[in-house]
Wavefront OBJ file of the C-alpha trace (Angstrom):
o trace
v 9.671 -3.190 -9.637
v 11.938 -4.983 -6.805
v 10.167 -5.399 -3.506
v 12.828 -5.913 -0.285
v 13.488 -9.537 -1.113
v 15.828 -10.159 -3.970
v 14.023 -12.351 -6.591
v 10.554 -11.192 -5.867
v 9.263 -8.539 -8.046
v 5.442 -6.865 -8.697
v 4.327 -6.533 -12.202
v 4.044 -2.241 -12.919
v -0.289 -2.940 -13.201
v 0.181 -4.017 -9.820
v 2.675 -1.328 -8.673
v 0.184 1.059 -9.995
v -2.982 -0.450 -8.058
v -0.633 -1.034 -4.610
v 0.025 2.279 -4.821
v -3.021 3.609 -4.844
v -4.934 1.214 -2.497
v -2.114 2.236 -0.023
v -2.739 6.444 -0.425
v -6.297 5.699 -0.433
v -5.183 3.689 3.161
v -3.172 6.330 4.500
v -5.917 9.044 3.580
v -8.623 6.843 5.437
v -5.924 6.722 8.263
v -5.659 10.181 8.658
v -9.313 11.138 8.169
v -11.012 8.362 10.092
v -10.390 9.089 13.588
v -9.822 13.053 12.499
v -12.703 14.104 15.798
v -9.256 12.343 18.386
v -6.785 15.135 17.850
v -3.436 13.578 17.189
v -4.680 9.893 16.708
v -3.746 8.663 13.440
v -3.565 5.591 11.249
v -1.618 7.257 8.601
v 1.668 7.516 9.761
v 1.293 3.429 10.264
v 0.360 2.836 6.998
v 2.747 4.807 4.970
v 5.275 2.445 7.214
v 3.838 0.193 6.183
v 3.644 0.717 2.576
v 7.824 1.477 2.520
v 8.344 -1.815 4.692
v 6.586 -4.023 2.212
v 6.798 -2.567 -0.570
v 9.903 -0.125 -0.690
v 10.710 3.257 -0.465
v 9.575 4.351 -4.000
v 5.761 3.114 -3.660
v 5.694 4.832 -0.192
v 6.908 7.865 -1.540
v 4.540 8.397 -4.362
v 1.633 7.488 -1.990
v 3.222 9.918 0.612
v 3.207 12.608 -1.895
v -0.165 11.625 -3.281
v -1.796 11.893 0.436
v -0.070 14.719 1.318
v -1.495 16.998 -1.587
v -4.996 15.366 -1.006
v -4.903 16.007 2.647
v -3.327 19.246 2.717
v -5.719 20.319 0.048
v -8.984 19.321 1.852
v -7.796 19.773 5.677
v -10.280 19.391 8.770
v -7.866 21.004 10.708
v -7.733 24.171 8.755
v -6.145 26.075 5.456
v -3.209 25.043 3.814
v -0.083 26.795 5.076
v 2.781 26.114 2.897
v 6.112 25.833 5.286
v 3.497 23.499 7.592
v 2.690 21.001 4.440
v 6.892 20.966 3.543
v 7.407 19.940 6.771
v 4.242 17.238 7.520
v 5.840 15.668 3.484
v 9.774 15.670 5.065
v 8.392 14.397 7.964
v 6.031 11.457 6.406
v 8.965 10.763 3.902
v 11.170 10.311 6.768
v 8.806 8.038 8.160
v 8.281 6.328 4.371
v 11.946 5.618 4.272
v 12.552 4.145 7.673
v 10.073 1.562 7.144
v 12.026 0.885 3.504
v 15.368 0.420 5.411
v 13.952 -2.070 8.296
v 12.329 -3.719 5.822
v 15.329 -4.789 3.903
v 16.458 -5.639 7.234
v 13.961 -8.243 8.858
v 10.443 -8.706 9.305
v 8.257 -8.557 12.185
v 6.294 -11.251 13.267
v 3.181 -11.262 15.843
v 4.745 -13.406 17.945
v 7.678 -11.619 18.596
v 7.050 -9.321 21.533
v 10.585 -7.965 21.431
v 10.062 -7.000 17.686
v 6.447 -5.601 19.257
v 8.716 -3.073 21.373
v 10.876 -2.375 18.662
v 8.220 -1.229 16.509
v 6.678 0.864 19.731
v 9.615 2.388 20.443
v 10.087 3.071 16.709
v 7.328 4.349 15.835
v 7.609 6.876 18.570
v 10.716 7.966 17.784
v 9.315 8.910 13.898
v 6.102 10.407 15.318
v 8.543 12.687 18.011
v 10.370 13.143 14.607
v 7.354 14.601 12.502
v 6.153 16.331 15.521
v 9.203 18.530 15.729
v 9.345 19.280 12.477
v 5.880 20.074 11.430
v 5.936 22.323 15.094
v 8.709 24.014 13.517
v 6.741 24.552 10.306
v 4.494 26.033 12.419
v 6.689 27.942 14.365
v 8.013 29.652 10.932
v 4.643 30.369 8.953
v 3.312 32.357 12.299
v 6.467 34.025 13.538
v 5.777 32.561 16.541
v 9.648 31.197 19.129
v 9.895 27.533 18.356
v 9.945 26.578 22.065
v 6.572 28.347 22.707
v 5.339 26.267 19.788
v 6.230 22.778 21.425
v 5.337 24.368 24.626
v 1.670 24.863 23.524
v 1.469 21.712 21.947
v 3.354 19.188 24.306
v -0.115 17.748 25.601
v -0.914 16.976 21.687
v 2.385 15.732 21.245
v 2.594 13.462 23.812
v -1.015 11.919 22.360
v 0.251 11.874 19.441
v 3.418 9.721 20.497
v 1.877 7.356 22.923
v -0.929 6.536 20.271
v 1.290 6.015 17.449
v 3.711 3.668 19.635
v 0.721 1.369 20.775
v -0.752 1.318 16.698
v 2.862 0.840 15.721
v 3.290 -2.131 17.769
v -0.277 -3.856 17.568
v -1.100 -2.847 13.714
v 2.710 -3.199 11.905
v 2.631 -6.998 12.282
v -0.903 -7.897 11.899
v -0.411 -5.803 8.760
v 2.601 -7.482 7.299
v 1.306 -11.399 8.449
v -1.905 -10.665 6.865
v -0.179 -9.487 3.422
v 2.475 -12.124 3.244
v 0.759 -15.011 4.584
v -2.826 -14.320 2.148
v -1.881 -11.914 -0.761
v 1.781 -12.951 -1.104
v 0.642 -14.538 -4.610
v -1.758 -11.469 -5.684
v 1.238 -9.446 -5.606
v 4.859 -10.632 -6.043
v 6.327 -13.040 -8.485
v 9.556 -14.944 -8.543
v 11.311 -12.964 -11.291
v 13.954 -16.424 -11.396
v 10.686 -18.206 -12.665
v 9.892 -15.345 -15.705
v 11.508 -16.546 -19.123
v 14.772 -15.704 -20.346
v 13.013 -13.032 -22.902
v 10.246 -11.881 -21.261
v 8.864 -8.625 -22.059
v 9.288 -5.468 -20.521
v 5.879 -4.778 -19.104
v 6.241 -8.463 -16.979
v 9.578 -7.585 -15.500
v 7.924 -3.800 -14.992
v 7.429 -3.050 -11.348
l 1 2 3 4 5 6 7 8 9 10 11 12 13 14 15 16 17 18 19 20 21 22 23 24 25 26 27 28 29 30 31 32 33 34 35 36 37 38 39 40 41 42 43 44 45 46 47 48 49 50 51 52 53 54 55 56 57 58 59 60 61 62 63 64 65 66 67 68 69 70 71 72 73 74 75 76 77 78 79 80 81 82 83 84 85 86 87 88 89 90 91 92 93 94 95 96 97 98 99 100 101 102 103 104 105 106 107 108 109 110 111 112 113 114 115 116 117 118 119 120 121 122 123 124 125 126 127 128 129 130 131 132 133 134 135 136 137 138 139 140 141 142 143 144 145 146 147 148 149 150 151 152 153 154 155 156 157 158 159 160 161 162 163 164 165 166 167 168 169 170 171 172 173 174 175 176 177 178 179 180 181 182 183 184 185 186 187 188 189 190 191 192 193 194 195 196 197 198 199 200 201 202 203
């Protein structure tokens, strides 16, 4: 399958195994820190996943989390219209990091690309917040603005913590992958021979 840049491809073993290293990732993300209400690594990673490695990884490990997590919840049953909403929201979040990663890259040294990534990351996190809050809103018949209301304190965690984990995380992420496991997990599909088989230009 086609990662971002053009010729570079990963073999569909590797897609597989990516693709579940990054769920498992995203699950850690979200269960590690689960006693800080509204501090998350998920959200990061899942970004992560679509800026590296496309939109179709991210959303199969966004799906994938999303029915492991909403399944076995520390923050309480699953509610139907509040799962829809957390799975629009993280695809929204999955795809965003697809689209700036056909784009550009980020780079550690870059401090305006460090603000980019804060301010972008809590723009999608003010994104899912809304829209799980209305979720919420729904499955308890409760007015959407007393919803956000009640929650602004959490929200506001929730944004500030994801901007500053955006920003520090997103490019230590990405230099670590492409400067040490480039090799591991792309291939130049211009090298692969004129008749190759299907499973090697899989992925």
């Amino acid at each position: 399958m086609e990662t971002q840049e053009t010729n570079q491809r990963i073999s569909r073993s590797r897609w597989v195994s990516l693709t579940s290293i990054m769920t498992a990732l995203a699950l850690v993300g979200n269960y590690v820190l689960v006693g800080i209400p509204n501090v998350e690594f998920g959200t990061t990673i899942l970004f992560v996943t679509g800026y590296l490695f496309g939109f179709h990884m991210a959303a199969w490990s966004t799906l994938i989390m999303s029915i492991i997590y909403g399944s076995i919840n520390p923050w309480g049953a699953f509610i139907p219209p509040i799962w829809i909403t957390q799975v629009v929201g993280w695809l929204f979040i999955s795809a965003s990091g697809s689209i700036l990663g056909e784009k550009e890259r980020f780079t550690t040294k870059n401090k305006e690309r460090m603000i980019e990534l804060g301010l972008t990351g809590a723009f999608l996190t003010l994104f899912f917040d809304l829209i799980t809050n209305a979720g919420y809103a729904y499955a308890f018949s409760i007015p959407y603005y007393i919803t956000i209301l009640s929650g602004i304190v959490f929200m506001v965690v929730h944004v500030v913590s994801n901007s500053i984990i955006f920003a520090s995380a997103v490019p230590i992420l990405e230099d670590t992958i492409r400067q040490h496991m480039t090799d591991l997990i792309w291939f130049d599909s211009k090298d692969l021979p004129e008749h190759s088989s299907e499973e090697s230009k899989a992925g």
